[in-house]
N, C-alpha and C positions, 0 to 999 in steps of 0.2 A: 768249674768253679768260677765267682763273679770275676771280673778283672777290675783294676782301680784299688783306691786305698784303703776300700773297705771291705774287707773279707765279711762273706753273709753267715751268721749264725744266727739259729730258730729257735726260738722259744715258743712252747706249746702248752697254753694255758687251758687243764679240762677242767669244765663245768660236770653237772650230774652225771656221773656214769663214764665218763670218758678222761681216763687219765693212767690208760693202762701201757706200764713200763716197756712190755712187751715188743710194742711199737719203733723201740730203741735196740740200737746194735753197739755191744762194748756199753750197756748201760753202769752207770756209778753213781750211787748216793753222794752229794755233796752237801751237810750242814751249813748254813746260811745265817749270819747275822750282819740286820743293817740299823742306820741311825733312826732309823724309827719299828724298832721291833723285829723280830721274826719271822718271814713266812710262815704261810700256810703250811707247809711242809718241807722237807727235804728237796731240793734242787736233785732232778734224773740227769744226769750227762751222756749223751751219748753220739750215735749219728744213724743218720737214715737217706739211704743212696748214698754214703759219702758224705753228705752232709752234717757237719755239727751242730748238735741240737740239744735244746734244753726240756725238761716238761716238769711242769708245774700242777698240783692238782689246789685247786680256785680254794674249796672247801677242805681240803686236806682229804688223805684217803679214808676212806667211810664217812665223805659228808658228815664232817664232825662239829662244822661253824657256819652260823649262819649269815645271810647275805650281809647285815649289818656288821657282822664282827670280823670280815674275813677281812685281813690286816692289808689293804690295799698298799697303800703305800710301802711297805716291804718288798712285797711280792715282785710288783713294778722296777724294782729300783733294785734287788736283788738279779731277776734277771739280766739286769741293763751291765752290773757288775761284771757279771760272769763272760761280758761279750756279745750277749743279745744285739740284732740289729733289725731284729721284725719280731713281731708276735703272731701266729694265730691262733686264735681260741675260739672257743665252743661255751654256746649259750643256751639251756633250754629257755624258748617263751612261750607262750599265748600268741593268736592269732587275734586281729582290734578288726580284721579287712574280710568280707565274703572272699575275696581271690584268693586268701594265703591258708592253706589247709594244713591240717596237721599231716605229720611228716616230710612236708616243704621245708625245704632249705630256704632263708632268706642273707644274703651278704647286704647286711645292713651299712648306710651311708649317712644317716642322721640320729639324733639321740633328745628327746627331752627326760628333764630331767627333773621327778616328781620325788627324788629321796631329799631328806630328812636333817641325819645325821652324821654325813660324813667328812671326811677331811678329803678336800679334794685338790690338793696343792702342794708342793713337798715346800715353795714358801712361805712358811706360817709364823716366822716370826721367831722358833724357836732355836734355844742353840743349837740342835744338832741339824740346823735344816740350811740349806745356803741362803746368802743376806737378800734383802729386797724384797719385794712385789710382783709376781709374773701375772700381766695380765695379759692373758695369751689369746689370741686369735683362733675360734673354736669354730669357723665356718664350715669346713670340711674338715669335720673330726678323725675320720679313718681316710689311710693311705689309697688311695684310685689305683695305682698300679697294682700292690698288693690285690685289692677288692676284685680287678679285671682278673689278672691270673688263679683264684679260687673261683669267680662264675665261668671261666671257662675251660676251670678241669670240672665242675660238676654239670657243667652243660655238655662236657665230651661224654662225661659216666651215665649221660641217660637220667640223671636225678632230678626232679621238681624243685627248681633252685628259681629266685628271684634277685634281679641282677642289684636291686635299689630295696629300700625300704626305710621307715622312721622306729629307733626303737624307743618306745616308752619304759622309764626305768622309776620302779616304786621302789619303797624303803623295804616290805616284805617285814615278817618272814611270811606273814599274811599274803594270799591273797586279795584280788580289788572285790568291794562291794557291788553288786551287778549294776549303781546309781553309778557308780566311779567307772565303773565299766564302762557303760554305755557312755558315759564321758571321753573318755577316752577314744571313742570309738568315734565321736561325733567330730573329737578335732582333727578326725584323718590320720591320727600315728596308727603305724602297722602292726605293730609288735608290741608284745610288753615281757619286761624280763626286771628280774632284781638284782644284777650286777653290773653292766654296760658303762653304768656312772658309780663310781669315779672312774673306774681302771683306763677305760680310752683319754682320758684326761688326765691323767699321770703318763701314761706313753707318750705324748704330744710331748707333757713341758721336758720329756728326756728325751724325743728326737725320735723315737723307734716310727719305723711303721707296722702299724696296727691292722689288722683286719681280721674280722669276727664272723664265725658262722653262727647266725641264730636259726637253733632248731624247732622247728614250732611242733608242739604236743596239740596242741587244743582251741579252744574259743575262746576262753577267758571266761568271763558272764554273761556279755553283751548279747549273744545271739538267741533269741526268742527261736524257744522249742528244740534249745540243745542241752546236753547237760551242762551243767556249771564246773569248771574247773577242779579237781582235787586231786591226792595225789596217786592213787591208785590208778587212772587211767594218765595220768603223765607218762607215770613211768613207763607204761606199754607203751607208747607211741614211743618213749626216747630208747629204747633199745635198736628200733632203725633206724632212728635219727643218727645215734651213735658210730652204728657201721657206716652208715651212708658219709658223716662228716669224717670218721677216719680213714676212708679211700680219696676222698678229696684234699685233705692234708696231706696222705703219702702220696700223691700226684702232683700238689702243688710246689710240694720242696724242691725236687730236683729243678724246677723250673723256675722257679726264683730265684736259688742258686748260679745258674746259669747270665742269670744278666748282669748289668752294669747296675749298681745299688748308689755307685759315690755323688753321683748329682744331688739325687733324691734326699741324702743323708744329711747331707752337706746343707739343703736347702731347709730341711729339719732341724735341723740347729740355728741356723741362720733366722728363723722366725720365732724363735724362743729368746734369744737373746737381746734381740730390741723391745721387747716386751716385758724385761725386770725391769722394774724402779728402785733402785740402791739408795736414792734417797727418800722410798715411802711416800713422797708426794704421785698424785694422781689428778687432775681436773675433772675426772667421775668417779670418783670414789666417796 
């Protein structure tokens, strides 16, 4: 286990398909309520290698909510509750890139950010949310360390994994029009997926480190003389997608377990906190 003042526990947030308890030893339902609503689901307690672990499923089980409604801010902030000191999670996307095929792993490192509707701040103003302003420092949104030690358990398993990438995140539940596609395609982001944003921006302003496996299923629209995106052939591809990121999770934990996390944490906090404004003024805002 890590040494230092922060004991590592994982939270394991599944996207489509991938959120089976199984994966847990001494698993326990824990019911959840935070100051902004409910999880997606019931909080799994359990551990793996030894390790304590949390798992969360994004949609609740049976994909019951869509990318729009799925209570981000709970979720986040729920886990962080319970102990959480990393997250990783699982994203099915779309390929934007000739290089990233379907059933590649990508450990994404960038995000734009094409949604809509969301709340993406647990600052907003209200009473149950802490006072100020966080204008938080988004340059490198997912943890490096974290991101290193998942491309190089999937680089040990022989998997199609790409060490970097940009992920593109729409509002959904739509797919993109093949004009927005090929948009997308043309500004160089790699990936496209409909959850990325907010959630990696709610981990940041609570400190966690974050790092996301996006699974890629497909082409998206973009690619002349492929089929278009839908959801019958997603889901085939994401059933290997699935096995493939849950042998790189249960590889990854013991090894991040293993290190020293309290710098990192420490340093996670430490960049959130000169970043609220308590008294609301901003010179860009």
């Amino acid at each position: 286990m890590s040494s230092g003042d922060h004991k590592v526990k994982i939270g394991i947030v599944g996207g489509s398909g991938l959120s089976n308890p199984e994966i847990l030893k001494n698993g326990k339902e824990v019911s959840m309520d935070t100051p902004f609503g409910k999880p997606s689901d019931v909080l799994i307690t359990g551990e793996i290698e030894g390790v304590p672990c949390v798992l969360l499923s994004r949609h609740g089980r049976g994909h019951r909510i869509n990318p729009t409604n799925v209570n981000y801010r709970a979720n986040i902030w729920a886990l962080q509750q319970v102990g959480c000191t990393h997250l990783l999670v699982t994203t099915a996307c779309g390929s934007l890139q000739g290089n990233m095929h379907p059933a590649d792993i990508v450990v994404i490192d960038q995000f734009i950010d094409r949604t809509q509707k969301r709340q993406q701040t647990y600052f907003d103003g209200e009473p149950s949310s802490p006072p100020g302003i966080c204008h938080l420092p988004m340059a490198e949104p997912f943890c490096p360390r974290t991101r290193k030690i998942l491309f190089d358990c999937a680089k040990d398993l022989g998997i199609s994994c790409h060490e970097k990438g940009t992920m593109l995140t729409i509002e959904g539940p739509r797919f993109s029009s093949r004009a927005e596609s090929t948009l997308w395609h043309s500004w160089g982001a790699h990936c496209i997926n409909m959850t990325t944003v907010p959630e990696v921006i709610l981990a940041k302003e609570l400190g966690l480190c974050y790092g996301a496996l996006a699974l890629v299923t497909d082409y998206d629209s973009w690619r002349e003389g492929e089929e278009a995106v839908n959801v019958e052939n997603v889901m085939k591809t994401f059933k290997t997608n699935a096995t493939n990121a849950t042998a790189v999770i249960l590889k990854a934990i013991p090894l991040i377990a293993k290190q020293n996390w309290t710098e990192t944490l420490e340093e996670n906090k430490a960049s959130v906190c000169p970043s609220i404004h308590k008294n609301l003024q901003s010179s860009r805002v």
